[in-house]
N, C-alpha and C positions, 0 to 999 in steps of 0.2 A: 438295198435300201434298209432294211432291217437290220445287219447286221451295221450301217454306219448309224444310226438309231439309239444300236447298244454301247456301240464305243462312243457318241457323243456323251448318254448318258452316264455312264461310266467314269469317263473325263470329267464331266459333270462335278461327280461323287469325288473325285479323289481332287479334283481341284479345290473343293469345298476343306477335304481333309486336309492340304497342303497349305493351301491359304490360313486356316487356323493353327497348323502346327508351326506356319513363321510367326504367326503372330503371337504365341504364349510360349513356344519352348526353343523357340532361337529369336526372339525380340533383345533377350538381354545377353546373348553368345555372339553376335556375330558383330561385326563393326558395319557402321551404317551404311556403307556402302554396298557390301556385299547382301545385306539386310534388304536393301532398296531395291538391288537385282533379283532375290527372291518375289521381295512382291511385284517388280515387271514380270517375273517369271508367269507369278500365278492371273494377272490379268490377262496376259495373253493367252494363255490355258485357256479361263475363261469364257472369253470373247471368242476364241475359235473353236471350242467344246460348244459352244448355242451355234457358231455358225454351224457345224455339222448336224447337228438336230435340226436345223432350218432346211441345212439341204435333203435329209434323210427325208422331212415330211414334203416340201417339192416332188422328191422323187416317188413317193408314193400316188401323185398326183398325175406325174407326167415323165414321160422317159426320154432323158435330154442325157447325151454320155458324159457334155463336159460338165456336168452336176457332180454325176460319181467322181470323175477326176478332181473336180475343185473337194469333192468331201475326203477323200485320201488325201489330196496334198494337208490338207489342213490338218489333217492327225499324223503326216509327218513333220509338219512344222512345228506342231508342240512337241514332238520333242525333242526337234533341232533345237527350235528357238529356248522354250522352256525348260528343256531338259539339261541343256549347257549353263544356264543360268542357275537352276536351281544344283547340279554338281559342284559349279564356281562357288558358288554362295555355300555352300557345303565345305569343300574342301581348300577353298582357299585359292585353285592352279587358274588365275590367272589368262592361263594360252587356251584355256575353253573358250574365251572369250571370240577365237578367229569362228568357232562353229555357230554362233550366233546370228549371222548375219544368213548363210545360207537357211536357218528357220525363218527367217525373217523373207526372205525372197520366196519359201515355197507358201509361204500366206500369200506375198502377191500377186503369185499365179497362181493361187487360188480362184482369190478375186477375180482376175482378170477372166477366167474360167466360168465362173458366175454373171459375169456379164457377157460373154457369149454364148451361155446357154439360156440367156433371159433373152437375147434378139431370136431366138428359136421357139418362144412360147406365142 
């Protein structure tokens, strides 16, 4: 629990960093498109950097295993999800775009992981 605590907040931290570095020093480098994928990039970050802090402080609460599991898929899905976006948007290549979707499914079963460790509280 503690150490998913520090990688949320962490996540946190550099989501904050990344979020502002598309917005001032690639706002006017990149074409809008791939502009737009950085910032889905960093919402998803985000969004699943608090859910891991949410789970991290559950977990301190109560010890349900598919919590842990939903808090690891979710910091591997940033940087399935996040991390092919923010590369694509980087560098241009396009075919990052197939790993995308597998970030996007280990958030689902994150989720879905969350709601079965909430029929166990």
């Amino acid at each position: 629990m503690k150490i998913l605590l520090m990688i949320g907040a962490g996540l946190m931290a550099l989501g904050v960093a990344l979020g502002a570095f598309g917005a001032h020093a690639l706002k006017e480098r990149l074409a809008p498109n791939m502009l737009a994928n950085w910032q889905t990039g960093v919402l998803y970050h985000m969004v699943h950097a608090l859910g891991i802090i949410g789970i991290a402080a559950l977990l301190m609460r109560v010890s349900i295993s598919q919590f842990n599991v939903a808090g690891w898929l979710m910091f591997a899905g940033i940087i399935f999800f996040s991390g092919s976006l923010y590369v694509m948007a980087l560098t241009g290549i396009t075919k990052l775009g197939a790993v995308t979707p597998i970030g996007g499914v280990l958030f689902i079963v994150a989720w879905i992981f969350v709601i079965v460790g909430a029929m166990k509280l």
